[in-house]
C-alpha positions in Angstrom: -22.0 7.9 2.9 -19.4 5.0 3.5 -18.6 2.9 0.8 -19.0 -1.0 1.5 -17.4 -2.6 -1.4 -13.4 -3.4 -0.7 -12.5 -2.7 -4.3 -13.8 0.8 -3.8 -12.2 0.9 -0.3 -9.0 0.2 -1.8 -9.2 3.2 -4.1 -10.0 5.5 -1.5 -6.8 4.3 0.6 -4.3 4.8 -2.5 -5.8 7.7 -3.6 -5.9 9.6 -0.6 -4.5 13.2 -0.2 -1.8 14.2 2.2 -4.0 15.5 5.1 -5.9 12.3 4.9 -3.0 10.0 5.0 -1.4 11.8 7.9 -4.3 10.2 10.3 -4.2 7.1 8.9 -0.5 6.9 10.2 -2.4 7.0 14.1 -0.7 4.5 16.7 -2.4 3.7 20.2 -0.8 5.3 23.2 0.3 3.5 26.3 -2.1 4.5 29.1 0.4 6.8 31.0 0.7 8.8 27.7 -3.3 8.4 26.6 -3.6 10.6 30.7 -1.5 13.0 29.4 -2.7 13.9 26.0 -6.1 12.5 26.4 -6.7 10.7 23.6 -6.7 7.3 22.4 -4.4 7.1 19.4 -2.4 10.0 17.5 -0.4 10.6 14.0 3.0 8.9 14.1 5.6 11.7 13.2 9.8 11.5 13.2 11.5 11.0 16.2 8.5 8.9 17.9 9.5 6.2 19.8 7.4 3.0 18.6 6.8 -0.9 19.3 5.8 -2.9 16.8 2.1 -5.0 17.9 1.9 -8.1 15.4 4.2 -9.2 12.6 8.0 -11.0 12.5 9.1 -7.9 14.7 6.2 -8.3 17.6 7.6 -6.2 21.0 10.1 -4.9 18.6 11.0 -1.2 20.0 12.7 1.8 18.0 12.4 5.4 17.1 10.5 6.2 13.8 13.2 7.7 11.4 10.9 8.9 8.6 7.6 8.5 7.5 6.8 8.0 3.6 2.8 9.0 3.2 3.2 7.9 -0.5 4.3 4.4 -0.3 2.5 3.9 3.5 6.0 3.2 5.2 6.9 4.1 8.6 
């Protein structure tokens, strides 16, 4: 059963263990990439190489240095 209210939605998010955490850190693929591994999105881990979608830093492209589960930070 999901839960519908935001405030409860929140909770869940912040309160999240490690194994749970690790999906929610998922980034699309391009499509030569989403052939290869056939799938959609996967896990972001160290040493990816990123671009950033929306924000200040739109089409912005690095390679992820670390990724802090705690504080949601890539």
């Amino acid at each position: 059963m999901q839960v519908t209210k935001p405030k409860k939605q929140r909770k869940r998010l912040f309160q999240a263990p490690d194994h749970i955490r690790h999906r929610q850190f998922s980034a699309r693929l391009s499509p030569e990439l989403r052939a290869s591994h056939e799938a959609k999105g996967i896990p972001v881990r160290s040493g990816d190489t990123v671009r950033v979608m929306r924000g200040d830093y739109k089409d912005f492209e690095g390679k992820v240095t670390r990724v802090e589960r705690k504080k949601y930070r890539i």
